[in-house]
Each structure stands twice: as structure tokens, then as C-alpha cells.
C-alpha positions as YAML, in Angstrom:
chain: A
units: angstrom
residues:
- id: 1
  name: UNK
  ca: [-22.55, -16.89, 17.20]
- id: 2
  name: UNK
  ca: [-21.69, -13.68, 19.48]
- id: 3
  name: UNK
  ca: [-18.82, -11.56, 18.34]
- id: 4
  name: UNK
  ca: [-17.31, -8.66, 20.10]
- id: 5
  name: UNK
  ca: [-15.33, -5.65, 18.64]
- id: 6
  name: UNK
  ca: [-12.11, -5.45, 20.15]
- id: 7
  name: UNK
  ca: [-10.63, -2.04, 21.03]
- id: 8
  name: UNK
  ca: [-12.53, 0.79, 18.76]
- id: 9
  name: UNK
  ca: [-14.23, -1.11, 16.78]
- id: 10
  name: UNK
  ca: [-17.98, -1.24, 16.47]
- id: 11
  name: UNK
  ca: [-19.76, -3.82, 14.29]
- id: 12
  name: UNK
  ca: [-22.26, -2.58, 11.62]
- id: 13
  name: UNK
  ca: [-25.33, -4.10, 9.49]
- id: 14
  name: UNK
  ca: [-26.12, -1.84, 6.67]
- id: 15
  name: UNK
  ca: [-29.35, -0.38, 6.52]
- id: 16
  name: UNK
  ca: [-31.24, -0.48, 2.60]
- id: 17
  name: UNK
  ca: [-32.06, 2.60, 1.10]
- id: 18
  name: UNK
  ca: [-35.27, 3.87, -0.31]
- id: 19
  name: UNK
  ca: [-35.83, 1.77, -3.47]
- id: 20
  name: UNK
  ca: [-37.70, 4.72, -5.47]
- id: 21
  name: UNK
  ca: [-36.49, 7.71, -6.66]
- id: 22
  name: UNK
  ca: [-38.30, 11.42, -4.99]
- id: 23
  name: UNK
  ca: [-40.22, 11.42, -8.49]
- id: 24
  name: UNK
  ca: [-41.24, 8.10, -7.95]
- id: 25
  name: UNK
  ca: [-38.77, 6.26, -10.52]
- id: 26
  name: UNK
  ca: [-37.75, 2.24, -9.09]
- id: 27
  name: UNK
  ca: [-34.63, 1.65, -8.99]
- id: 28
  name: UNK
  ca: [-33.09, -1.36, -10.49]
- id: 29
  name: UNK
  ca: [-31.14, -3.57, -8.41]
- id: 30
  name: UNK
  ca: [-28.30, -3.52, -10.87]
- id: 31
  name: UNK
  ca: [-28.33, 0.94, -10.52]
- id: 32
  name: UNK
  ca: [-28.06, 0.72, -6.64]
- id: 33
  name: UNK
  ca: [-24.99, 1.01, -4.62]
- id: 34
  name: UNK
  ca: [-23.89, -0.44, -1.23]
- id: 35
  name: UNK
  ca: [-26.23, 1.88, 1.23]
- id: 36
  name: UNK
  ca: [-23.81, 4.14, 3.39]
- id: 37
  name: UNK
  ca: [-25.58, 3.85, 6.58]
- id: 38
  name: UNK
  ca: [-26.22, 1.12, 9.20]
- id: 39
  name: UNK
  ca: [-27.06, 0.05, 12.20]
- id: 40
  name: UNK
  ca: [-24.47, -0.25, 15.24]
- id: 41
  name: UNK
  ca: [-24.70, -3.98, 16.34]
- id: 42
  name: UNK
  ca: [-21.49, -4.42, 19.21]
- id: 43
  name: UNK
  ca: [-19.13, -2.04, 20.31]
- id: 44
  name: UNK
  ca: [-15.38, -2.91, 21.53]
- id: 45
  name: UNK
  ca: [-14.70, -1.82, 24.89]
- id: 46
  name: UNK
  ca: [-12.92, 1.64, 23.27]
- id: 47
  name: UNK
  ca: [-9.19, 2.98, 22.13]
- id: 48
  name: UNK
  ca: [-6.74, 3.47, 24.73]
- id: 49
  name: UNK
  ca: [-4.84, 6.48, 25.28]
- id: 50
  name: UNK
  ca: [-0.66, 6.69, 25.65]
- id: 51
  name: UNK
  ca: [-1.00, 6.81, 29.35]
- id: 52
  name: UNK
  ca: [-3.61, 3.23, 29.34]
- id: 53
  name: UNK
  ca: [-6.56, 5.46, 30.02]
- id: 54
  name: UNK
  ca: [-9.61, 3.92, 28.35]
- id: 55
  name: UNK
  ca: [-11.50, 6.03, 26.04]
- id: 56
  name: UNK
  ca: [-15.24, 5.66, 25.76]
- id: 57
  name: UNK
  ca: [-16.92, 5.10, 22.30]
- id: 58
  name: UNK
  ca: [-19.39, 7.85, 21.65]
- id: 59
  name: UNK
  ca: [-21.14, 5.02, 19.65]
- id: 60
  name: UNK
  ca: [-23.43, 2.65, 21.22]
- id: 61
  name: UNK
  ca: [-25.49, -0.87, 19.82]
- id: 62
  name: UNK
  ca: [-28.94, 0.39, 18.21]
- id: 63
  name: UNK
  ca: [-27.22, 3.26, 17.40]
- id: 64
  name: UNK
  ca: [-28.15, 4.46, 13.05]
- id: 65
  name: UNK
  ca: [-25.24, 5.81, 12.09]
- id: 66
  name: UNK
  ca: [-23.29, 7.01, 8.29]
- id: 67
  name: UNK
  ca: [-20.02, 6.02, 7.37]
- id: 68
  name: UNK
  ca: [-17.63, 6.18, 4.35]
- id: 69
  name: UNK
  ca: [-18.51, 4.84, 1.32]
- id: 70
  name: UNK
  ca: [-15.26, 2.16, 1.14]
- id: 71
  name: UNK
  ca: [-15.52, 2.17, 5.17]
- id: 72
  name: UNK
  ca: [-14.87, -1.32, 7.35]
- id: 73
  name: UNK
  ca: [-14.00, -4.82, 6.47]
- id: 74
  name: UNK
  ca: [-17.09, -6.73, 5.58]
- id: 75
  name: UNK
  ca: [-17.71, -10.48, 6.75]
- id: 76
  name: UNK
  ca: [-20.44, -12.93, 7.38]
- id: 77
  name: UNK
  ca: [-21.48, -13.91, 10.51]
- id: 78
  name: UNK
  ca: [-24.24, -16.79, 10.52]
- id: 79
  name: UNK
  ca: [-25.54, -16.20, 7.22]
- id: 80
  name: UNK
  ca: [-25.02, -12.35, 7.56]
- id: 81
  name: UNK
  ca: [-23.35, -9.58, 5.58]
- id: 82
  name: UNK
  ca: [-21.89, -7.17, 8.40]
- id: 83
  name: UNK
  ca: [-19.39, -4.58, 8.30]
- id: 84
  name: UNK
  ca: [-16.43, -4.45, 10.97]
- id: 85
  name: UNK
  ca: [-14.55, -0.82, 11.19]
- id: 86
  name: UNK
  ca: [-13.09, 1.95, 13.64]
- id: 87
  name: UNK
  ca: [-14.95, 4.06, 15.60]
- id: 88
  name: UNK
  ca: [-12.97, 6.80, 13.45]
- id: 89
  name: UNK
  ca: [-14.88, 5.73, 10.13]
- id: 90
  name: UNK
  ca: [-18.51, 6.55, 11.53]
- id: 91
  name: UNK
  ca: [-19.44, 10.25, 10.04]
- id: 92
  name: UNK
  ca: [-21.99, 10.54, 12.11]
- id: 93
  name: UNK
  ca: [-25.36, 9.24, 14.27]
- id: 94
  name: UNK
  ca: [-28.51, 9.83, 12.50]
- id: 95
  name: UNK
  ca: [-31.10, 10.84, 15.20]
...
């Protein structure tokens, strides 16, 4: 199934974190929470300004990026837990 964002919304599959702590402790699965980063899979076309004007995402697919903890909507698409949210929720892109 393809799905495209509409306006500023980018669609996101969350990216596990590390499943050991720095001294080497394994976490349990029921310990862990939701991971806070992802991977940018679609990207609406952008928000529109008052005037109509188009503004670009500064997001693009492939993109790693963090978000808020209790960011986007999440739904399943073909067997898949994904994340829809704004543009505005991303924190940043993780080089």
C-alpha cells in the first residue's frame, strides 16, 4: 500500500534503541520505552502560507530524525507500526 502525507506531515517508522545499558546491563523488554527517534518514510508536499505560497519541508524520506516523546498519531500500514505527525513535532535530524 503507498500512502502520502498530506500538507506538513511526514510519515515516521521508529528506530529501536540500544538494548544494553553503557555498563553493559540488558534491558528487559518490559523496562523499555517507545524509542524517540525514527526514520522519515514520506513527506506531504509542505504547509502553506496565508498568501498560498508553498512552504518546503526541511525534512526529507531517509531522513533519522528525534521527535517528542507523545509525538504523531500511530497506525499500521501492511502489517506495520508507523507514526504520522507535523513537520512541527520533529526536534531535530540526527546526522
Amino acid at each position: 500500500m503507498a500512502f502520502k502525507p498530506l500538507h506538513d506531515r511526514v510519515l515516521v517508522r521508529r528506530v529501536e534503541g540500544d538494548e544494553k545499558t553503557k555498563g553493559g546491563l540488558i534491558i528487559p523488554d518490559t523496562a523499555k520505552e517507545k524509542p524517540a527517534q525514527g526514520e522519515i518514510i514520506s513527506v506531504g508536499e509542505g504547509a502553506r502560507k496565508d498568501s498560498g505560497e508553498l512552504i518546503a519541508p526541511s525534512v526529507k524520506a531517509g531522513d533519522r530524525v528525534l521527535f517528542g516523546k507523545w509525538s504523531g498519531t500511530e497506525v499500521t500500514l501492511d502489517g506495520e507500526e508507523l507514526l504520522i505527525m507535523k513537520e512541527s513535532d520533529i526536534l531535530g535530524i540526527i546526522d
